[in-house]
N, C-alpha and C positions, 0 to 999 in steps of 0.2 A: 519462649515467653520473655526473655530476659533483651533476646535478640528485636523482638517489636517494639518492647518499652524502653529500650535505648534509642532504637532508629524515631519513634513517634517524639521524640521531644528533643529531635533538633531544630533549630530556627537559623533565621538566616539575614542577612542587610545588606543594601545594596549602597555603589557611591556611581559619580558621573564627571561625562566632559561633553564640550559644547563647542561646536564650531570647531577654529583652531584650538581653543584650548581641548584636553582626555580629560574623559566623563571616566571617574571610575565610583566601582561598586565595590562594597566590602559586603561578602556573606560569611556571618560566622556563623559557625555550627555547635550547637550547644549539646551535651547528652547528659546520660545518666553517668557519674563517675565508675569509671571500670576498665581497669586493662583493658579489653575489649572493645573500648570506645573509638581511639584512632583506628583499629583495623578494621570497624563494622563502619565507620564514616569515608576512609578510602572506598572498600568496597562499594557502598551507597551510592558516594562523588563518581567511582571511575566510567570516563566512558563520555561525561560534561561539555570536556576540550573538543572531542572530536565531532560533535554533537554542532558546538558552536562552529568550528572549523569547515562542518560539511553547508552549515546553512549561510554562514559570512565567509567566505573563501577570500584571498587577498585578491584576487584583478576585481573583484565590485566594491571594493574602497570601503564596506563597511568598515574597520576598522575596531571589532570584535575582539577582544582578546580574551583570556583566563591566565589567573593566577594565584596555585593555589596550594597551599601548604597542610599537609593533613584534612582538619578537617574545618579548616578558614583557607577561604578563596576571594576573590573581588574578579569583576569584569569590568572593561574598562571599553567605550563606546564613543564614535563620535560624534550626537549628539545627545541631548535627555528625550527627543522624542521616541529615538531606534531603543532606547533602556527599556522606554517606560511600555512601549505598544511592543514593540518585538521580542527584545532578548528575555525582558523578567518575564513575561509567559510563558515563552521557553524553558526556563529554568525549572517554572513553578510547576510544568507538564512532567515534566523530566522527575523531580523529585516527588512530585503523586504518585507516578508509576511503582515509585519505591517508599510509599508510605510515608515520608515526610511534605512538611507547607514550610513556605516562609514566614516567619515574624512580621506582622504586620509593623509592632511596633521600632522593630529594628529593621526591617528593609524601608531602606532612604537611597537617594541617587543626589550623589554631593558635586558638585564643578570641584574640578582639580584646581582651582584657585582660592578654594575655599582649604582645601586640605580634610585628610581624616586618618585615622589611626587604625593602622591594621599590625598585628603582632608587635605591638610594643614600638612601633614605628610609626611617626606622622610623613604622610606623604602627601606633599605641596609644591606648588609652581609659583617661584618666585622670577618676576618681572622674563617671562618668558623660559625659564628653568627648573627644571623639575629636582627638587631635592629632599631626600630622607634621611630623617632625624629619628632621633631619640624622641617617642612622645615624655610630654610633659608628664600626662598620666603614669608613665614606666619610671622615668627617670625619680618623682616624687615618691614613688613604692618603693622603688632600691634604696635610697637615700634614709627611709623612715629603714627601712630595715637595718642597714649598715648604723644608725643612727641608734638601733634600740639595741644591738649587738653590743654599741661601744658603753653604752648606760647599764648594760644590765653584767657586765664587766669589771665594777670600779675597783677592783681588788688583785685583778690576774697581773702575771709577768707583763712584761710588756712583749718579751717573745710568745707566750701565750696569744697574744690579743692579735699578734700581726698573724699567726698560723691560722687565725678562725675567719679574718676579715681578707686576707688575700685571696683564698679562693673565690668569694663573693666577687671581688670589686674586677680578678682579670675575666672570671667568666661572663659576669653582665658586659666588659670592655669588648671582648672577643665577638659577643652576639651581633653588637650595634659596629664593630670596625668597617662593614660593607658599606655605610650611606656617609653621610654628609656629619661627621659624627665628634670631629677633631674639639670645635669649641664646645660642644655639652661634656664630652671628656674630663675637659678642663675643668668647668664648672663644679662638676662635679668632685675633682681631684681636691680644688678648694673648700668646700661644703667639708669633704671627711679631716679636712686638714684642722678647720676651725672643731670639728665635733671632736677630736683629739684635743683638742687648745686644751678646751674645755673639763674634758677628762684628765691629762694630767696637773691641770691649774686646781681641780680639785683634787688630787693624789696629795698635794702638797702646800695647802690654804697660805702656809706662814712662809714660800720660798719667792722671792722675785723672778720675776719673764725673763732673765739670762740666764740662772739658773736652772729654770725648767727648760728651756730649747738647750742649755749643753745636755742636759740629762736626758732627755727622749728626741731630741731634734739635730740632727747631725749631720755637715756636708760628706756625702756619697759622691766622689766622681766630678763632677760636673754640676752636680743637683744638692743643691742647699737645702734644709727644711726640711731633711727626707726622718719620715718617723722609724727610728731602730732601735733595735736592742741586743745585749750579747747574751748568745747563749754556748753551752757545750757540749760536746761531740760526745759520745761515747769512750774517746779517749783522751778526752779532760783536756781538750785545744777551742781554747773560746771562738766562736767565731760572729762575724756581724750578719744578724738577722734585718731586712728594713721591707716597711710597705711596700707594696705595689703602687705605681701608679698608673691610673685609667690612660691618661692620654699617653702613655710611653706605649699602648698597643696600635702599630702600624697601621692606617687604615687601607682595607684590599678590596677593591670591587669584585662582588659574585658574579659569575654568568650565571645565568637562568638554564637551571638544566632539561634535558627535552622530557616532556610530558608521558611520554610511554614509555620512557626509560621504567627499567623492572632491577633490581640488582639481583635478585634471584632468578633469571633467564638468561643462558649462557648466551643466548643472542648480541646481550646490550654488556659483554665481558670487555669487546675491546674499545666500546665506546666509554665504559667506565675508568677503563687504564688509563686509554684518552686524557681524559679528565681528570684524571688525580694523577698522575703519572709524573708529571711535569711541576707539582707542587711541592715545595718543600713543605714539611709538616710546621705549622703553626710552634711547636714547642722545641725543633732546629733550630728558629730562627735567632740569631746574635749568638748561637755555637759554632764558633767557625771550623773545626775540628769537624763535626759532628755535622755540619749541614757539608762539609766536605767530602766525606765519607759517602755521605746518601746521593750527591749528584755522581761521584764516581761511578758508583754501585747504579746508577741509572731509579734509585729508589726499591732496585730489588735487592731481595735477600738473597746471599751465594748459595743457601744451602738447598733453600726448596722454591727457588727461584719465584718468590708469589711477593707484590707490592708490601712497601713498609712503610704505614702511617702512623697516627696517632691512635686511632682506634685497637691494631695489633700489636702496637708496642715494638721497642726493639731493646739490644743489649751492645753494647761496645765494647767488642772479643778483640783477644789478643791473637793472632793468627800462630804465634809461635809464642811459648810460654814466655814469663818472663825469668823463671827460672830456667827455661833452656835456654836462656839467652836472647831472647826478642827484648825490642825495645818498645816503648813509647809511643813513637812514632806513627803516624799514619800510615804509612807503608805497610806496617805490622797491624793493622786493625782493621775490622770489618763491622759494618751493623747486621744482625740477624734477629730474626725474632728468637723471644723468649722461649721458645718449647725448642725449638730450632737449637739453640745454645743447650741446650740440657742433652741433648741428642748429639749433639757434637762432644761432649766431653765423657757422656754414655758408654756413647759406641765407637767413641778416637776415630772420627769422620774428618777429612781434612777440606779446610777452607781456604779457596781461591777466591781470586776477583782478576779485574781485569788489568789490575798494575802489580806487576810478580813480585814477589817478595825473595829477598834474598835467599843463596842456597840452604837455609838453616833448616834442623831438621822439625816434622810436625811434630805440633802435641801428641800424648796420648791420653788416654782416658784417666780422670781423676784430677783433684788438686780444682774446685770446681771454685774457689775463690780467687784462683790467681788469675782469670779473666774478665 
């Protein structure tokens, strides 16, 4: 029951390209809110790609594609008449079979000069270039929210305030790093700068504007302006807390990963290695220590030789205690995962890599803090 009245109330929209310029289509899929909904919308979707693939094949130049993420997809064509007569009746066959229609009101076929917005992304063709942004729609939501965060605040530390808005501001930064993303970055870095202005200027009605930027605004490094505060460690060592800022996250183009990949089908194991194997994790990067260690280590773990990302976590062992005498050192350290590390110091398991560490002798089990 639950499975029909979720599949029955998805909808769907289309976008387009014309000529030289790509027709694309955006279909999004709407359901009933439920766990259940991304894995009964995969389920519904799979099977779409190959579907278009087998009817536009690449030597007859349709120019056919799919792109599609859960349970929002777009098809992208090379003109609006193959959208309008061919593919969307296709589609519309295709998802009858399985109990869903398209949205009348929401399937449209837009020229890619026109632009439209799929996941938080506008995607448009400037003066022969195709480039993805940050929609205005996305970026105006974030902003209000970061913006009611900082208003409804006026009282916290000011290490407080940066602990609740950085996760906010590097995870939306991280989402959008893939497109055309560096100037809304910025914008946006300014927008939370002024919406700070504003909150410490009212912290403090009766202090003049030098006053307040020495007090919450302070040069970091290289970067003036930056919003900080000091807080303390647990063993009473002040240390400087500061904002995040959006555009200080690198922008990295995504490849498009292949359409049948499964990561649960030992089949597509080695193409997934492939693919992440070669990347350093997102949260290495500007650790130079630490992304040293991982390129060494080829991204594996020594213990149970299985990839180490962001998703699994890792820990940075000391290979030989430092109470037996290891040092610091890269030489003496390894990344491993977390359950891995607990297992090592368990069962006094010892850890290699592939640049040997001096004769000194292994750990043994216990003392699970001094790594």
């Amino acid at each position: 029951m639950m499975e029909s009245e979720v599949m029955g109330n998805y909808h769907a929209s289309f976008g387009e390209r014309d000529g030289e310029t790509r027709t694309m289509r955006i279909v999004k899929v709407r359901a009933v809110p439920t766990l259940l909904s991304p894995v009964l919308a995969n389920m519904a979707l799979d099977g779409l790609e190959k579907i278009l693939c087998e009817k536009y094949p690449k030597k007859t130049g349709g120019k056919v594609h799919l792109v599609r993420y859960a349970d929002d997809f777009i098809i992208t064509g090379a003109s609006k008449e193959l959208l309008e007569k061919e593919a969307k009746p296709l589609v519309t066959a295709f998802l009858q079979e399985r109990g869903l229609e398209l949205s009348q009101e929401k399937t449209k076929i837009t020229h890619i000069e026109d632009g439209f917005d799929f996941l938080g992304q506008n995607i448009r063709k400037y003066n022969g270039k195709v480039l993805i942004k940050p929609s205005k729609k996305n970026v105006h939501t974030f902003l209000t929210d970061i913006r009611k965060v900082i208003k409804g605040h006026k009282q916290v530390q000011t290490v407080a305030l940066i602990h609740m808005l950085n996760p906010e501001i590097r995870g939306w930064a991280l989402y959008h790093r893939h497109g055309s993303s560096k100037e809304t970055l910025s914008h946006v870095d300014h927008a939370i700068f002024q919406a700070l202005w504003q909150w410490a200027k009212r912290r403090h009605p009766r202090k003049g504007k030098q006053w307040i930027k020495d007090r919450y605004f302070k040069r970091v490094g290289n970067r003036s302006w930056t919003f900080s505060g000091t807080a303390k460690d647990p063993g009473g060592k002040s240390t400087e807390k500061t904002l995040c800022k959006a555009s200080s996250v690198p922008i990295k183009r995504q490849v498009k990963i292949q359409g049948a990949c499964n990561p649960y089908d030992p089949e597509w194991d080695a193409y997934l290695e492939q693919r992440h194997g070669g990347k350093i994790p997102p949260s290495l990067e500007g650790r130079k220590t630490l992304a040293y260690l991982w390129k060494e280590q080829g991204g594996i773990c020594p213990n149970c030789a299985q990839p180490l990302t962001d998703i699994t976590g890792w820990h940075n062992h000391h290979i030989v205690y430092k109470t037996m005498g290891g040092s610091d050192h890269a030489e003496n350290r390894a990344l491993v995962h977390p359950n891995c590390h607990r297992q090592i110091h368990a069962k006094g398991l010892a850890v290699s890599k592939p640049r040997p560490v001096d004769d000194v002798p292994q750990a043994h089990p216990g003392a699970l803090f001094h790594a």
